[in-house]
C-alpha positions as CSV (number, residue, x, y, z in Angstrom):
1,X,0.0,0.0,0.0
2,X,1.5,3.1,-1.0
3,X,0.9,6.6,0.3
4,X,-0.5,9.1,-2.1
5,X,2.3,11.4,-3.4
6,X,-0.2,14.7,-2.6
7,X,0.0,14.1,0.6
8,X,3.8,12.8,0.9
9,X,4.6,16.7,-1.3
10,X,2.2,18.5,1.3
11,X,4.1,16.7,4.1
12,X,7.6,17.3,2.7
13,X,7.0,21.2,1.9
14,X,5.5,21.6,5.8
15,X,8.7,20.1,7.1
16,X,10.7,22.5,4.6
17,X,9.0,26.1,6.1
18,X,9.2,24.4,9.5
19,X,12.6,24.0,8.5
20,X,13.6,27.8,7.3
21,X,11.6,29.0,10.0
22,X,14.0,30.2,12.3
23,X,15.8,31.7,9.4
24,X,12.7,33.4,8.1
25,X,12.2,35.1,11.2
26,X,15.6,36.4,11.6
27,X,15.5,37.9,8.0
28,X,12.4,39.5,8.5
29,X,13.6,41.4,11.5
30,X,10.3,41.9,13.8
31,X,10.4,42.8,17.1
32,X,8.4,40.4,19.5
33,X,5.0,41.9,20.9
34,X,6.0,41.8,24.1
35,X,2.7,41.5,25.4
36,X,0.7,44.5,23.4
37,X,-1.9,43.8,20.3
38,X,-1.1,45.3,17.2
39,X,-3.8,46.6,14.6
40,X,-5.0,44.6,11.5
41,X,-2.6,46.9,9.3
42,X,0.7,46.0,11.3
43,X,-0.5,42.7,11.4
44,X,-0.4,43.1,7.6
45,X,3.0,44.4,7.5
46,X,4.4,41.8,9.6
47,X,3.1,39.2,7.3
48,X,3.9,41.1,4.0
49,X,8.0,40.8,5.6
50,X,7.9,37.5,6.7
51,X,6.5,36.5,3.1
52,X,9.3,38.2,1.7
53,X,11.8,37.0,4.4
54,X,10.5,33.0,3.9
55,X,11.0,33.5,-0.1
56,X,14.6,34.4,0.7
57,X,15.4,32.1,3.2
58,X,13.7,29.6,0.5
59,X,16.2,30.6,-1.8
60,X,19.3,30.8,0.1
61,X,18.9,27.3,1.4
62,X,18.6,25.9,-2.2
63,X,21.3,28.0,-3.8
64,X,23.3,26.5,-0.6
65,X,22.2,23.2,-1.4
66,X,22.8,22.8,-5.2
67,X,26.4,23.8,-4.6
């Protein structure tokens, strides 16, 4: 019995941003909350850099890899 391969890719790419996690967070930067809420629009900021932080760290690890 073999397992279907959409679910072995889904697996394999969570492990991967589980993976460049800690690096994504470092590129983006962010300060913790510390405790205080932030508005729905920094909440959208933060996301919009950690998008662009994970694409980075996505590419650094690969251009590391196929070296």
């Amino acid at each position: 019995m073999s397992a279907d391969p959409n679910v072995a890719e889904q697996q394999r790419r969570y492990r991967e941003f589980l993976d460049l996690m800690p690096l994504t967070i470092s590129l983006a930067g962010l300060p913790s909350s510390d405790g205080k809420y932030y508005t729905e629009e920094q909440m959208e900021t933060r996301l919009f850099a950690l998008r662009h932080a994970y694409k980075l760290a996505r590419q650094f690890a690969r251009e590391q890899i196929s070296r």
